[in-house]
Z-matrix of the N, CA and C atoms (Angstrom, degrees):
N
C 1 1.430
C 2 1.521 1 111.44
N 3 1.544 2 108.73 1 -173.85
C 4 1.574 3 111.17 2 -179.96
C 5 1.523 4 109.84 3 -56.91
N 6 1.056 5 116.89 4 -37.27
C 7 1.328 6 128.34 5 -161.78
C 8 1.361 7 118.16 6 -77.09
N 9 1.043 8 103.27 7 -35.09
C 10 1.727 9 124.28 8 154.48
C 11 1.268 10 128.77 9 -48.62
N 12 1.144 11 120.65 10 -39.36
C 13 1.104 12 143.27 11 -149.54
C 14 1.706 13 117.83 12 -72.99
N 15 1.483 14 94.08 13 -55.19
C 16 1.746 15 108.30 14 -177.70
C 17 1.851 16 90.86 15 -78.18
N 18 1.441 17 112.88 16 -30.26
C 19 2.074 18 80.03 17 -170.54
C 20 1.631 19 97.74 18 -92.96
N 21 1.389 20 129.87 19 11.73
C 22 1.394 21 118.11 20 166.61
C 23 1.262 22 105.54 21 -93.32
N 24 1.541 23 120.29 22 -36.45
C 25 1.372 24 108.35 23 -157.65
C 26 1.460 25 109.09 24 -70.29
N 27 1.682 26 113.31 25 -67.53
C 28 1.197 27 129.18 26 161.32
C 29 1.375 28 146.43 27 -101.39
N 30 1.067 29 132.48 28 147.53
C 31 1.467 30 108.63 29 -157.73
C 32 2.015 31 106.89 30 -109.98
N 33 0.771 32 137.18 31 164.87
C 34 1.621 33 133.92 32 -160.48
C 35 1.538 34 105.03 33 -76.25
N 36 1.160 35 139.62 34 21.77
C 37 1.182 36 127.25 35 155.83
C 38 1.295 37 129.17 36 -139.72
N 39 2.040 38 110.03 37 6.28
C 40 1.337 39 111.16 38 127.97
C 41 1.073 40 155.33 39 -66.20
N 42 1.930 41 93.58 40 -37.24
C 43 1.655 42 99.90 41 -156.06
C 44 1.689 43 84.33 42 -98.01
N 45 1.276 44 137.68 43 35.13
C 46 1.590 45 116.83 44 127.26
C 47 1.873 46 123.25 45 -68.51
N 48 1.628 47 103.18 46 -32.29
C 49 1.754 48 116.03 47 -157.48
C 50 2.000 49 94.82 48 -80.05
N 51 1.410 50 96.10 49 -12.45
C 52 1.697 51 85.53 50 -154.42
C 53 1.700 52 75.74 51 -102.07
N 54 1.883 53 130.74 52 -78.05
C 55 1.456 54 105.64 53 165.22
C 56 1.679 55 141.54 54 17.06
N 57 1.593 56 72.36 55 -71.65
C 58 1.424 57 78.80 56 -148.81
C 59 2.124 58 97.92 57 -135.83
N 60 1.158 59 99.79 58 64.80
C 61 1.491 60 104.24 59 170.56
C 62 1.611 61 107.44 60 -62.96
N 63 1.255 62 109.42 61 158.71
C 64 1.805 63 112.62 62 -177.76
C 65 1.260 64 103.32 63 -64.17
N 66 1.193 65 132.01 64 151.81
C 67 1.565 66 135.64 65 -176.68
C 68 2.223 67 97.27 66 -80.35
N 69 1.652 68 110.50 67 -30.19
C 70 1.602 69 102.05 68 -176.04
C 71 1.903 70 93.13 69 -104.76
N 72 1.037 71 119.83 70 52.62
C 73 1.286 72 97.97 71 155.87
C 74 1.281 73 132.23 72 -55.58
N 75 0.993 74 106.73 73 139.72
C 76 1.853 75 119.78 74 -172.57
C 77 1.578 76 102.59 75 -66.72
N 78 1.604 77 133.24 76 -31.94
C 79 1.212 78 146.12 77 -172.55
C 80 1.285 79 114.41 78 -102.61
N 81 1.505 80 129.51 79 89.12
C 82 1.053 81 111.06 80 -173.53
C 83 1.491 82 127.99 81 -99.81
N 84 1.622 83 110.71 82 16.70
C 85 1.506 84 110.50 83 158.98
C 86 1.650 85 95.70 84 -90.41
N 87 1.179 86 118.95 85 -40.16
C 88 1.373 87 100.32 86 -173.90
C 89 1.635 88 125.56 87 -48.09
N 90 1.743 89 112.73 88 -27.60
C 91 1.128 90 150.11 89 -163.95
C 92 2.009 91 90.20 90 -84.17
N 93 1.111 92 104.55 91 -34.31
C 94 1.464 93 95.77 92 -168.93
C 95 1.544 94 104.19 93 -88.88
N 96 1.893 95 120.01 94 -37.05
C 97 1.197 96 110.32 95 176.31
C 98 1.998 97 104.53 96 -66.54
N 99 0.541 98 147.29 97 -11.76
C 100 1.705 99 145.46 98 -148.66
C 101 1.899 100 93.08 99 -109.38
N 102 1.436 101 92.33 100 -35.00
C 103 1.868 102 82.74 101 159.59
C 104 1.494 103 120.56 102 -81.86
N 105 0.886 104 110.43 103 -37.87
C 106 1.600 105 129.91 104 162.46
C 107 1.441 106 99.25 105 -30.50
N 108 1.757 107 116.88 106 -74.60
C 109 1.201 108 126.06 107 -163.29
C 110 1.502 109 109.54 108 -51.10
N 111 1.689 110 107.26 109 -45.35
C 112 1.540 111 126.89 110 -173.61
C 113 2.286 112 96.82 111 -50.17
N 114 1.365 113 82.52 112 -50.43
C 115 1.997 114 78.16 113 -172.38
C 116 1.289 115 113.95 114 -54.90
N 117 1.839 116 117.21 115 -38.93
C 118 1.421 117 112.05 116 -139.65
C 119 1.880 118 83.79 117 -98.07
N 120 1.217 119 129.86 118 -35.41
C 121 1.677 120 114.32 119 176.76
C 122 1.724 121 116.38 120 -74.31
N 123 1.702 122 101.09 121 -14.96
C 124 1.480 123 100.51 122 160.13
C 125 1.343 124 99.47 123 -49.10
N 126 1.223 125 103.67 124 -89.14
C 127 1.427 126 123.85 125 -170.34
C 128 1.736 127 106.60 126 -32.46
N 129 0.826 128 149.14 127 -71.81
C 130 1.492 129 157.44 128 173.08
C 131 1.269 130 81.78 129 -26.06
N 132 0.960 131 140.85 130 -66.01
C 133 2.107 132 129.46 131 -128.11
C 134 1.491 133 89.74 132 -94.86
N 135 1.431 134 109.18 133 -58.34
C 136 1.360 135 104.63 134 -176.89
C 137 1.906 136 111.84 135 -41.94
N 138 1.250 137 110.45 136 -65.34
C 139 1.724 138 99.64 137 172.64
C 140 1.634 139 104.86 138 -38.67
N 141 1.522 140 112.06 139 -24.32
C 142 1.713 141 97.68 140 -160.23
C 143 1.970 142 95.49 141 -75.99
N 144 0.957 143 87.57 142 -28.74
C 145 1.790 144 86.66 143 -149.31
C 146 2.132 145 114.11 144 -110.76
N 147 1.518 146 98.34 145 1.43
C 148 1.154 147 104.84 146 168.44
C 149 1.621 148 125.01 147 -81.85
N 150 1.193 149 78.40 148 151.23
C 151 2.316 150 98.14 149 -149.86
C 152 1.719 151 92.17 150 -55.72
N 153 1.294 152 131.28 151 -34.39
C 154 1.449 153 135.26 152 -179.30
C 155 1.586 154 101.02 153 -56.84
N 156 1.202 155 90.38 154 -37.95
C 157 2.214 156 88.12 155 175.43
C 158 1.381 157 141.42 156 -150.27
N 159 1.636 158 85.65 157 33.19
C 160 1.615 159 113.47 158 166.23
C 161 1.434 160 108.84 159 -119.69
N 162 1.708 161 125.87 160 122.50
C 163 1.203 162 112.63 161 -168.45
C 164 1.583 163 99.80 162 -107.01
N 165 1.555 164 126.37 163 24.30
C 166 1.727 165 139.96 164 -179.23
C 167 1.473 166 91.90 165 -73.22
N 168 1.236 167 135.30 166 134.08
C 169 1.179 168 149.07 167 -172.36
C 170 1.526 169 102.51 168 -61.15
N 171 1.292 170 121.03 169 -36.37
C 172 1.591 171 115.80 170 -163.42
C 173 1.941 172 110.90 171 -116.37
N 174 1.753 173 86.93 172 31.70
C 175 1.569 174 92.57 173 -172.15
C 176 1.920 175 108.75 174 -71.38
N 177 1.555 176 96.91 175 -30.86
C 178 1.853 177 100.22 176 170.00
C 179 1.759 178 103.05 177 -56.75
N 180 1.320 179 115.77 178 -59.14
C 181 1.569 180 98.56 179 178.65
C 182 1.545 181 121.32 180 -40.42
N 183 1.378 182 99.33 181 -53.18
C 184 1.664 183 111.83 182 178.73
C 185 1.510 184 120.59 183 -47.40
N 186 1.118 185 113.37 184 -41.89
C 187 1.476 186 132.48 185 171.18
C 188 1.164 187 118.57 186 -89.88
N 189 1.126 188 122.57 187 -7.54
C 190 2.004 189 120.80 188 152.57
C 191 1.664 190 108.33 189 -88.88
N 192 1.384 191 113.17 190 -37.96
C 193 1.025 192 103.47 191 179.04
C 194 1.845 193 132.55 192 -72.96
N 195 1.447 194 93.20 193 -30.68
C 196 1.795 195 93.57 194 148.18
C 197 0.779 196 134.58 195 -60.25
N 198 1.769 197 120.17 196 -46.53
C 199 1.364 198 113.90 197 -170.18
C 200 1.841 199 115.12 198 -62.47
N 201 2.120 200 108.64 199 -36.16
C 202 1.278 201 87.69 200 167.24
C 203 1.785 202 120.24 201 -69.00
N 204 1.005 203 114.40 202 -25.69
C 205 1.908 204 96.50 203 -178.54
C 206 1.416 205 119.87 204 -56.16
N 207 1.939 206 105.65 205 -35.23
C 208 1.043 207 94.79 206 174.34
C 209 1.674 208 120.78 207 -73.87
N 210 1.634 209 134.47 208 -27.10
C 211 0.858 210 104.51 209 171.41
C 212 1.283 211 124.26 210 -76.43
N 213 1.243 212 132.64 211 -3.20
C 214 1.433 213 122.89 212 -173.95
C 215 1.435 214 116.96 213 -102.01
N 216 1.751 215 108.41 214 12.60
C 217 1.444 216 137.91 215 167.49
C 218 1.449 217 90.77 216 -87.18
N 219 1.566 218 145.03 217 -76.51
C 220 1.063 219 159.35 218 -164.55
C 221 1.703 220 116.89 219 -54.96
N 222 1.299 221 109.98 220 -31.85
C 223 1.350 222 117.67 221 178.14
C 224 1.638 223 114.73 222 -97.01
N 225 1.515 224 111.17 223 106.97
C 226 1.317 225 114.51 224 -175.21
C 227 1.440 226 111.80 225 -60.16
N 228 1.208 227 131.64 226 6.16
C 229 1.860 228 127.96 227 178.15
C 230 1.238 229 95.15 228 -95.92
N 231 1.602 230 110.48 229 -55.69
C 232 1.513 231 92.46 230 172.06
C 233 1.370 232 157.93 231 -99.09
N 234 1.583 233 95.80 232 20.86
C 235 1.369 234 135.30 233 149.95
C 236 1.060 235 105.34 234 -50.41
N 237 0.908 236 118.24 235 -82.80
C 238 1.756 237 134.96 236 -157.27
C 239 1.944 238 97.81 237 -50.69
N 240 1.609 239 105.18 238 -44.56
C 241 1.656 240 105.59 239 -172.52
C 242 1.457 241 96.53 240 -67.14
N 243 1.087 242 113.86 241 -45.88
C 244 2.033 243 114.90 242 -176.61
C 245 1.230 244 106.02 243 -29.43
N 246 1.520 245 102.45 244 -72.67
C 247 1.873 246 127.01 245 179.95
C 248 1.158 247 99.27 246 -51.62
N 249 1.241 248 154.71 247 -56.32
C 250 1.256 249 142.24 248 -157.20
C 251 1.878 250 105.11 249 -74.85
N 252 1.373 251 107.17 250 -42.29
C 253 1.200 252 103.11 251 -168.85
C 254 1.984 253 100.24 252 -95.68
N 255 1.139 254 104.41 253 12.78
C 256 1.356 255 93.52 254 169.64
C 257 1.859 256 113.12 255 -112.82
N 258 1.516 257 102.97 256 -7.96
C 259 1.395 258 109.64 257 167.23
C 260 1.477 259 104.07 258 -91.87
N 261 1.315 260 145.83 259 -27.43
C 262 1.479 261 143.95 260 147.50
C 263 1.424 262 134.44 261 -31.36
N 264 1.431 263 108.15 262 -46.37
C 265 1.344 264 115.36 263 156.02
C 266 1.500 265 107.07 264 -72.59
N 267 1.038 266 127.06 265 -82.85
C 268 1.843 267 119.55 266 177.60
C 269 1.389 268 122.72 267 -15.08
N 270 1.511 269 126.60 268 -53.24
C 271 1.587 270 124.24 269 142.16
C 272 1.533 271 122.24 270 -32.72
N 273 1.158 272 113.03 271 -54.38
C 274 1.690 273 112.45 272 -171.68
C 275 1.408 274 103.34 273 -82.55
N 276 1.613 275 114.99 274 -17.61
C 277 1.957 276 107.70 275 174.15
C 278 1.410 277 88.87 276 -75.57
N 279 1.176 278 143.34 277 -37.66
C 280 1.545 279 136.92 278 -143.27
C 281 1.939 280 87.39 279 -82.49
N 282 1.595 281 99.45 280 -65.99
C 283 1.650 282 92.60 281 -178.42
C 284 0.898 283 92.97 282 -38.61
N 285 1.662 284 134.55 283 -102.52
C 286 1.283 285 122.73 284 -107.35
C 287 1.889 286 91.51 285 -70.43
N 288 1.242 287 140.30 286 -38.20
C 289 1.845 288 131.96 287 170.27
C 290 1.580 289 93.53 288 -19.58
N 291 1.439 290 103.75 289 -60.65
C 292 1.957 291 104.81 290 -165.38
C 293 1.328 292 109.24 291 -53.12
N 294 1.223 293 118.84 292 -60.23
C 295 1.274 294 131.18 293 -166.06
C 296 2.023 295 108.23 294 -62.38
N 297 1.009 296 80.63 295 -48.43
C 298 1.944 297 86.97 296 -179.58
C 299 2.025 298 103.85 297 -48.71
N 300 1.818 299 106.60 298 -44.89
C 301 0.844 300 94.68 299 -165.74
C 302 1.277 301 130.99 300 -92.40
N 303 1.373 302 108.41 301 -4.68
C 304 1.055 303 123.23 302 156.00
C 305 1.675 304 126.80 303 -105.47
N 306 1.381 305 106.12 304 46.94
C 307 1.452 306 152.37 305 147.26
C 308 2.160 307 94.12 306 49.08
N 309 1.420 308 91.74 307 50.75
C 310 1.452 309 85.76 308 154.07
C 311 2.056 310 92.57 309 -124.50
N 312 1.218 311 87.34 310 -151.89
C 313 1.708 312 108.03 311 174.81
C 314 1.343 313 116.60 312 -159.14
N 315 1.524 314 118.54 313 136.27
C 316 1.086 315 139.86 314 167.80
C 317 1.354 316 140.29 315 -82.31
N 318 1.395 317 97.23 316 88.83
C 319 1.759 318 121.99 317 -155.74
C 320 1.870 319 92.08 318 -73.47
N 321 1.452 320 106.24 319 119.45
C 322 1.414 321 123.60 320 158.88
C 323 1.575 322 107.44 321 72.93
N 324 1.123 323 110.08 322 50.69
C 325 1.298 324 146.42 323 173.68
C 326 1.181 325 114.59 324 -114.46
């Protein structure tokens, strides 16, 4: 089923590298297979999770909701906004870690 799906396909400490590879990788065939990877588990999941041959009630959500990641995986503008706003939060997880542990808090953060 849907639910199945993300802990068979990938497991949580790939499918960040294959996602979401750095936009300046230093390697840029490596950079080209990891897009590669990004097409071919598109492609895999989508057969997995499309409403023509998923009979899980919320397989149309599942399959709208890939198709946008994948395009906004595919489109370097909004690549670049992903990465930016996914290294933005990672700064503000890191503050507020600092701040917690050195027992103040970070009001409006």
């Amino acid at each position: 089923g849907v639910e199945a799906l993300w802990a068979s396909s990938l497991d949580h400490k790939t499918l960040p590298l294959i996602l979401y590879p750095p936009p300046d990788h230093p390697r840029p065939t490596l950079l080209l297979l990891l897009q590669a990877a990004i097409k071919k588990t598109y492609w895999r999941l989508s057969l997995r999770v499309h409403p023509d041959k998923c009979a899980h009630p919320r397989a149309n959500e599942a399959f709208e909701r890939l198709n946008k990641a994948h395009k906004q995986l595919a489109d370097p503008t909004d690549r670049a906004a992903l990465d930016a706003k996914r290294e933005e939060l990672e700064i503000k997880r890191i503050a507020v870690q600092v701040s917690e542990s050195a027992g103040g808090g970070l009001e409006g953060v």
